[in-house]
N, CA, C and O atoms as a GROMACS GRO file, in nm:
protein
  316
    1UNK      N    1  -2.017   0.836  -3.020
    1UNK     CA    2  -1.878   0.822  -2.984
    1UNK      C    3  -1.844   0.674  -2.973
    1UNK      O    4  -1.913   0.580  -2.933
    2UNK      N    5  -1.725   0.677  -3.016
    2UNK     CA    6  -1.719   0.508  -3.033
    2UNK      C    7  -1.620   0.438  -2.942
    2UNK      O    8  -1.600   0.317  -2.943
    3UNK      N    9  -1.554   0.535  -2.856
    3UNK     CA   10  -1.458   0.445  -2.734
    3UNK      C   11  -1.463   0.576  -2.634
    3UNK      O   12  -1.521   0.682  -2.654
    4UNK      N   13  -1.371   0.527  -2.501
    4UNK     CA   14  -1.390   0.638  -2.402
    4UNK      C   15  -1.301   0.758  -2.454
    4UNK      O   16  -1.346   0.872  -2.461
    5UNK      N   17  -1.186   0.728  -2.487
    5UNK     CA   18  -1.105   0.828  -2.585
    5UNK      C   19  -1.160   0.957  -2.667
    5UNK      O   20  -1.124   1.074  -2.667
    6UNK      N   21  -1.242   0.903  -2.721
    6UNK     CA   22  -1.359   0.992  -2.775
    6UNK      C   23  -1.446   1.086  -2.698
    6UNK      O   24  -1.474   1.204  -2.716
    7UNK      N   25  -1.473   1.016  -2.627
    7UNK     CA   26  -1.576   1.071  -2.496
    7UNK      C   27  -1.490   1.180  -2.420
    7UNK      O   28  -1.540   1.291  -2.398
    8UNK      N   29  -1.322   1.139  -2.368
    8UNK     CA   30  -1.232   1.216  -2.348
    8UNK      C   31  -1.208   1.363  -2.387
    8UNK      O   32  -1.196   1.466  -2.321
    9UNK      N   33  -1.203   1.332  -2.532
    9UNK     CA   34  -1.161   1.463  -2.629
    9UNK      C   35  -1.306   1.530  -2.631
    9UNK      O   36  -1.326   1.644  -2.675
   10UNK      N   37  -1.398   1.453  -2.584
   10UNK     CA   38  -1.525   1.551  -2.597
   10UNK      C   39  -1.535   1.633  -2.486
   10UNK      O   40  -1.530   1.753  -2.513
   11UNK      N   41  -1.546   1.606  -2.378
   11UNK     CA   42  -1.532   1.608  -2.215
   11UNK      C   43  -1.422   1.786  -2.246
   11UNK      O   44  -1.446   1.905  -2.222
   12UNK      N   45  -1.344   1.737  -2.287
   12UNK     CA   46  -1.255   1.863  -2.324
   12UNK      C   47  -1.272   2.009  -2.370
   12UNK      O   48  -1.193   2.101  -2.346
   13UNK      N   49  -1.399   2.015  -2.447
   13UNK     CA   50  -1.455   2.140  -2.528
   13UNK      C   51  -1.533   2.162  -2.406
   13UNK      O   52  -1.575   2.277  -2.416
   14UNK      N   53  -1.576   2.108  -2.292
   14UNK     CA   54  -1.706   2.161  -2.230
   14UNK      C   55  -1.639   2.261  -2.116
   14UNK      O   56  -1.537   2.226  -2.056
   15UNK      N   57  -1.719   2.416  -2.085
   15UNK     CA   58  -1.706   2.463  -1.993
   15UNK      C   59  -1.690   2.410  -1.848
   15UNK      O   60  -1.746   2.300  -1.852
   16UNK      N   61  -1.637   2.431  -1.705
   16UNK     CA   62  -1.606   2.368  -1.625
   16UNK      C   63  -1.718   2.417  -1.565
   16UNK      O   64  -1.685   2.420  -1.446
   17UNK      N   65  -1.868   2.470  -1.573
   17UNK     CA   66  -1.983   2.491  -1.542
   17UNK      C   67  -2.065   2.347  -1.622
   17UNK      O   68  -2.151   2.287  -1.558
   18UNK      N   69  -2.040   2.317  -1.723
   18UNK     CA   70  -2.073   2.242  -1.796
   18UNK      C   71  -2.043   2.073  -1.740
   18UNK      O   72  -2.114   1.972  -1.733
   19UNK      N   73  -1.940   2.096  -1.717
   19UNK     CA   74  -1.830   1.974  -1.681
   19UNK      C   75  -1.892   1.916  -1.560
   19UNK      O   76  -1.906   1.793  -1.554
   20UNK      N   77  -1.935   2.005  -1.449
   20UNK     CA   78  -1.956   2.021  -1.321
   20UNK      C   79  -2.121   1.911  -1.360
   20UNK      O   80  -2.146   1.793  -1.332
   21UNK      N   81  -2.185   1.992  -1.417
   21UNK     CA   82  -2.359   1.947  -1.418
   21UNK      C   83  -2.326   1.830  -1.460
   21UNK      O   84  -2.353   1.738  -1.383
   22UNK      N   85  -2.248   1.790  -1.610
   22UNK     CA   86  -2.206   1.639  -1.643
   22UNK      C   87  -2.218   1.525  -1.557
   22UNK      O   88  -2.301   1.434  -1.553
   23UNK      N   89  -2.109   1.555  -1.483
   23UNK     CA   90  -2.054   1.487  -1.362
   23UNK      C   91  -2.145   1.509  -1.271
   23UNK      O   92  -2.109   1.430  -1.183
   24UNK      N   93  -2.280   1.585  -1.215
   24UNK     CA   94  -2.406   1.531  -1.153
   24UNK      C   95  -2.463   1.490  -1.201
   24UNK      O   96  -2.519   1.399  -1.141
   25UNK      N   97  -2.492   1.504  -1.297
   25UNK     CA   98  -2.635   1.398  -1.346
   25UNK      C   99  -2.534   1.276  -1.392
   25UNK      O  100  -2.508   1.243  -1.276
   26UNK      N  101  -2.480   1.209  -1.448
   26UNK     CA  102  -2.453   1.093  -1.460
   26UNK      C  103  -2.391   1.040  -1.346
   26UNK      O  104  -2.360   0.922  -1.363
   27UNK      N  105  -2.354   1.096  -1.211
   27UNK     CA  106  -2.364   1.042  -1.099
   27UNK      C  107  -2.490   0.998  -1.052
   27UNK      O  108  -2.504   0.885  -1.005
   28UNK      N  109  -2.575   1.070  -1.060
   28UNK     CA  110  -2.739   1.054  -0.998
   28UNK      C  111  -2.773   0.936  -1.068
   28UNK      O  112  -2.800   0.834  -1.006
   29UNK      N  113  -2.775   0.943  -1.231
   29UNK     CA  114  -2.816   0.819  -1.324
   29UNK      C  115  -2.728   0.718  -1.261
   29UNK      O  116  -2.776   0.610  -1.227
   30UNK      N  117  -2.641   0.737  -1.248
   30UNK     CA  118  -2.543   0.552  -1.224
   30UNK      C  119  -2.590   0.533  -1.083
   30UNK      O  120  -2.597   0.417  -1.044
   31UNK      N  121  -2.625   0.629  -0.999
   31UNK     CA  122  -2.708   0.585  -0.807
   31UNK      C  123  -2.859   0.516  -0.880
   31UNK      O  124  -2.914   0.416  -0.836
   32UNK      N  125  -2.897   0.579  -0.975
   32UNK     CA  126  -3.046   0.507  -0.977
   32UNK      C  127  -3.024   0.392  -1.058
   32UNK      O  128  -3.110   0.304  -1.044
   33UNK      N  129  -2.936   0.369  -1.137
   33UNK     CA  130  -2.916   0.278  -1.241
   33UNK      C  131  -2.879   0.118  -1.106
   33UNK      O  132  -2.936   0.009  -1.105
   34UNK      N  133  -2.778   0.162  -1.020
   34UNK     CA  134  -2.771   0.089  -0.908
   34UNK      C  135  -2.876   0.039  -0.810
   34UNK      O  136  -2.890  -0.067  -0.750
   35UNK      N  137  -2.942   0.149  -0.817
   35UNK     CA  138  -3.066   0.081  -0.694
   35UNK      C  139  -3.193   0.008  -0.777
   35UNK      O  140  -3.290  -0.040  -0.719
   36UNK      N  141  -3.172   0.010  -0.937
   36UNK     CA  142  -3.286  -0.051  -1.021
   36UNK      C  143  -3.204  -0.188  -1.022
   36UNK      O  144  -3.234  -0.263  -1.114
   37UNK      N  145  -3.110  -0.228  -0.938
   37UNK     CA  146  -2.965  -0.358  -1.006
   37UNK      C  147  -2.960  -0.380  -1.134
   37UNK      O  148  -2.942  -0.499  -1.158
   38UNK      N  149  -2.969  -0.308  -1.233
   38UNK     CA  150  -2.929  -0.245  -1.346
   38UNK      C  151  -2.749  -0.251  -1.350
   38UNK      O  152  -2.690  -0.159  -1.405
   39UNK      N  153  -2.673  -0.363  -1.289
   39UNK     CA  154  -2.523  -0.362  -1.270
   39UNK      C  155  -2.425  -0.298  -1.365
   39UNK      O  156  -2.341  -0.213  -1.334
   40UNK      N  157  -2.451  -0.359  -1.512
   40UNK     CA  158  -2.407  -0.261  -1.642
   40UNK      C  159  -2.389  -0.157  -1.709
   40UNK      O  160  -2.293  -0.117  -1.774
   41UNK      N  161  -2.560  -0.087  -1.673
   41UNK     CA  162  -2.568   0.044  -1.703
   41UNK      C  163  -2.540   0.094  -1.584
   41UNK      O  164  -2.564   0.214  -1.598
   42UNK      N  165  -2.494   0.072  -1.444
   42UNK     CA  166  -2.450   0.201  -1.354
   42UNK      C  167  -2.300   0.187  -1.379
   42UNK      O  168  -2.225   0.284  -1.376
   43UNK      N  169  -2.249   0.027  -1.410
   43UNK     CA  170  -2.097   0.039  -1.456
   43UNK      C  171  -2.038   0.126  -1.554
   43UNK      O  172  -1.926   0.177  -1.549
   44UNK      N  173  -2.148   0.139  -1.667
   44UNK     CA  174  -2.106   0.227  -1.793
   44UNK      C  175  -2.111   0.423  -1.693
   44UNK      O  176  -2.038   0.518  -1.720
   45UNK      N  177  -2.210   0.417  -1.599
   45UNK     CA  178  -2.245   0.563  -1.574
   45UNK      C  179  -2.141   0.589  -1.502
   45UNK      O  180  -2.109   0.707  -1.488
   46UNK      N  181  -2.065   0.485  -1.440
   46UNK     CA  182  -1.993   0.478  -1.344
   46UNK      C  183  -1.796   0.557  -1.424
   46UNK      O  184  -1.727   0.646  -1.374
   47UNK      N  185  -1.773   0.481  -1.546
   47UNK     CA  186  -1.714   0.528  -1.605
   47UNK      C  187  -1.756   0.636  -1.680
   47UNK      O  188  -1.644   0.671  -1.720
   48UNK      N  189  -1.825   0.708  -1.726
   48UNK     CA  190  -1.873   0.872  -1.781
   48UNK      C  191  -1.846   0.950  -1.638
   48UNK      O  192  -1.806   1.066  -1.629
   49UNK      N  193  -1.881   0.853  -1.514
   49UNK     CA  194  -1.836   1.003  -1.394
   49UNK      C  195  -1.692   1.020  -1.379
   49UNK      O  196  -1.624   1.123  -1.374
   50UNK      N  197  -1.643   0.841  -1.369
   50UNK     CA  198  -1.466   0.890  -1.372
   50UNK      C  199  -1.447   0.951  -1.477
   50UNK      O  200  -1.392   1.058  -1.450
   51UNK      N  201  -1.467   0.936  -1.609
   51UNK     CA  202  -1.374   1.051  -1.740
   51UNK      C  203  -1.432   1.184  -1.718
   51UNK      O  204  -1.394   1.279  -1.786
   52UNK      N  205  -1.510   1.196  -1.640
   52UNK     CA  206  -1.549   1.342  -1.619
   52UNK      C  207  -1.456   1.364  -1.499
   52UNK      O  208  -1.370   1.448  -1.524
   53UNK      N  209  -1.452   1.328  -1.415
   53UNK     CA  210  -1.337   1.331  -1.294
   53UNK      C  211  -1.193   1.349  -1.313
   53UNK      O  212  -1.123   1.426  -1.248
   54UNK      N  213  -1.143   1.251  -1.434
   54UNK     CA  214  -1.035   1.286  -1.467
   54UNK      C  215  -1.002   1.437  -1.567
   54UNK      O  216  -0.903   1.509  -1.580
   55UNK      N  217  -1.106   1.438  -1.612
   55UNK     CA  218  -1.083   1.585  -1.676
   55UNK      C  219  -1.086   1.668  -1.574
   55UNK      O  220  -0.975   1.720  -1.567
   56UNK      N  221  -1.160   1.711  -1.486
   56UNK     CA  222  -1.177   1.768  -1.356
   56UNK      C  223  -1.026   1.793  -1.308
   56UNK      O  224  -0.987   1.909  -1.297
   57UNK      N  225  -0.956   1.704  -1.286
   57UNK     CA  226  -0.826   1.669  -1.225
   57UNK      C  227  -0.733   1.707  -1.338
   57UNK      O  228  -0.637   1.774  -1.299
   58UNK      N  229  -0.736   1.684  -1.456
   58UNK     CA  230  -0.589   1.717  -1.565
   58UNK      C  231  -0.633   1.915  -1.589
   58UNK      O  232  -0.546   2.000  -1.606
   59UNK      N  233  -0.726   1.932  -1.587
   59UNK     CA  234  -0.801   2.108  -1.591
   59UNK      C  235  -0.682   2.190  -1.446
   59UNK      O  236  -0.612   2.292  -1.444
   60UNK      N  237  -0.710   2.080  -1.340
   60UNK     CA  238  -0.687   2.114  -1.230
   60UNK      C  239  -0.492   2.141  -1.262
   60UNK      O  240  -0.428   2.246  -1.262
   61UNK      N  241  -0.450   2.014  -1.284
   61UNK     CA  242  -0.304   2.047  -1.311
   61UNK      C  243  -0.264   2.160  -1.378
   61UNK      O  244  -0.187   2.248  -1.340
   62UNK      N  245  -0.350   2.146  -1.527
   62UNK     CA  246  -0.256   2.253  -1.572
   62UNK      C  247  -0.310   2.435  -1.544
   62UNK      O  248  -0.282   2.537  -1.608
   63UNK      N  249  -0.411   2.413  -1.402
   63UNK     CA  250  -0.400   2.519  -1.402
   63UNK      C  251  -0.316   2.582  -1.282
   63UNK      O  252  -0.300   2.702  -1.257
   64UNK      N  253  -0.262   2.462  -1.210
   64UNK     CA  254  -0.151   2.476  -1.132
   64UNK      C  255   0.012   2.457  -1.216
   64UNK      O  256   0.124   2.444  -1.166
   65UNK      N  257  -0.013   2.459  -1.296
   65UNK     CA  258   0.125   2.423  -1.410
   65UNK      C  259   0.123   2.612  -1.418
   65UNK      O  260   0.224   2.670  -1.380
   66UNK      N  261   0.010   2.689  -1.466
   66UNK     CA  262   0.041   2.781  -1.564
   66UNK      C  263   0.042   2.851  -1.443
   66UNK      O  264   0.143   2.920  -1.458
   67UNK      N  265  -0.008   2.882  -1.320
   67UNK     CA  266   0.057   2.948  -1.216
   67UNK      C  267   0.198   2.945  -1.133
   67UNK      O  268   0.258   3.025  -1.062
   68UNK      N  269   0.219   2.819  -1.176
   68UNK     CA  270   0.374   2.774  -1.156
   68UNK      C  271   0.450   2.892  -1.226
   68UNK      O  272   0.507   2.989  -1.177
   69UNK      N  273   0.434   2.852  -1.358
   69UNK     CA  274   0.481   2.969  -1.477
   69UNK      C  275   0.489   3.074  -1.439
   69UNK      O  276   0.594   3.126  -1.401
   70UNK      N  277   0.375   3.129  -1.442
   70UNK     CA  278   0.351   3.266  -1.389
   70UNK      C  279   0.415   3.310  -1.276
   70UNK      O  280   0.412   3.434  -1.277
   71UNK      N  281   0.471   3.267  -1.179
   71UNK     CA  282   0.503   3.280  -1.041
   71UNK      C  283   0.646   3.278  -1.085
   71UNK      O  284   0.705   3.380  -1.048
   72UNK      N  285   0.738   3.176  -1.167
   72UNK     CA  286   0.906   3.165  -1.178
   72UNK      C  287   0.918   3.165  -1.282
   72UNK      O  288   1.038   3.154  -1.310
   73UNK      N  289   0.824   3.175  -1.410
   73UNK     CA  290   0.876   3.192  -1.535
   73UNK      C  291   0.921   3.058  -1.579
   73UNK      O  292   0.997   3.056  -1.676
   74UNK      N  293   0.891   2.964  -1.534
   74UNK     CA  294   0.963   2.826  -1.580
   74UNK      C  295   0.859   2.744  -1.583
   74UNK      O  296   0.769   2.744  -1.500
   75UNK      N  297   0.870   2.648  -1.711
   75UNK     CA  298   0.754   2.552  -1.697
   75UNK      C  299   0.814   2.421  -1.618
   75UNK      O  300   0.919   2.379  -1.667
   76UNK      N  301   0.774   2.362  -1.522
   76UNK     CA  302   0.785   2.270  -1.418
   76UNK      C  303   0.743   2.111  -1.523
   76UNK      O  304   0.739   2.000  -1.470
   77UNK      N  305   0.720   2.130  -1.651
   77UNK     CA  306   0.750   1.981  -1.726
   77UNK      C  307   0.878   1.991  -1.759
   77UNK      O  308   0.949   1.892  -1.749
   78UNK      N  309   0.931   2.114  -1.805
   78UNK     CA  310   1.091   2.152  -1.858
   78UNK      C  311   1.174   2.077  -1.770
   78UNK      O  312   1.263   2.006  -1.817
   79UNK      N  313   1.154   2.088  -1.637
   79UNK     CA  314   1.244   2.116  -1.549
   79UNK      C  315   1.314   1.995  -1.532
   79UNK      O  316   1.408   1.989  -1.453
   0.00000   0.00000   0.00000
């Protein structure tokens, strides 16, 4: 993958069982990458946990978007 963008749209196909383990182990790697002062590689691990986080969080919206829906029949971006 050649930018985080990429990494993004990948992050995207994975189950939220999937998503979940992601986002532990490259937390754990960027804690050990930190305590080796390895500063770079826990910075890089550090960003793979936020784009996993932010997918975490945009999953999260729209699954409060489509219950919105479901509840008034209206999509709440329309509005």
């Amino acid at each position: 993958m050649s930018s985080a963008n990429d990494f993004a749209t990948f992050l995207r196909d994975f189950n939220d069982v999937d998503l979940n383990h992601y986002t532990c182990f490259a937390g754990e790697f960027r804690d050990q990458r930190l305590e080796a002062g390895a500063m770079a590689e826990a910075g890089f691990w550090n960003t793979v946990v936020n784009l996993c986080i932010d997918e975490r969080l945009r999953r999260e919206g729209e699954i409060r978007r489509l219950e919105y829906m479901y509840r008034t029949g209206h999509d709440p971006d329309e509005e």
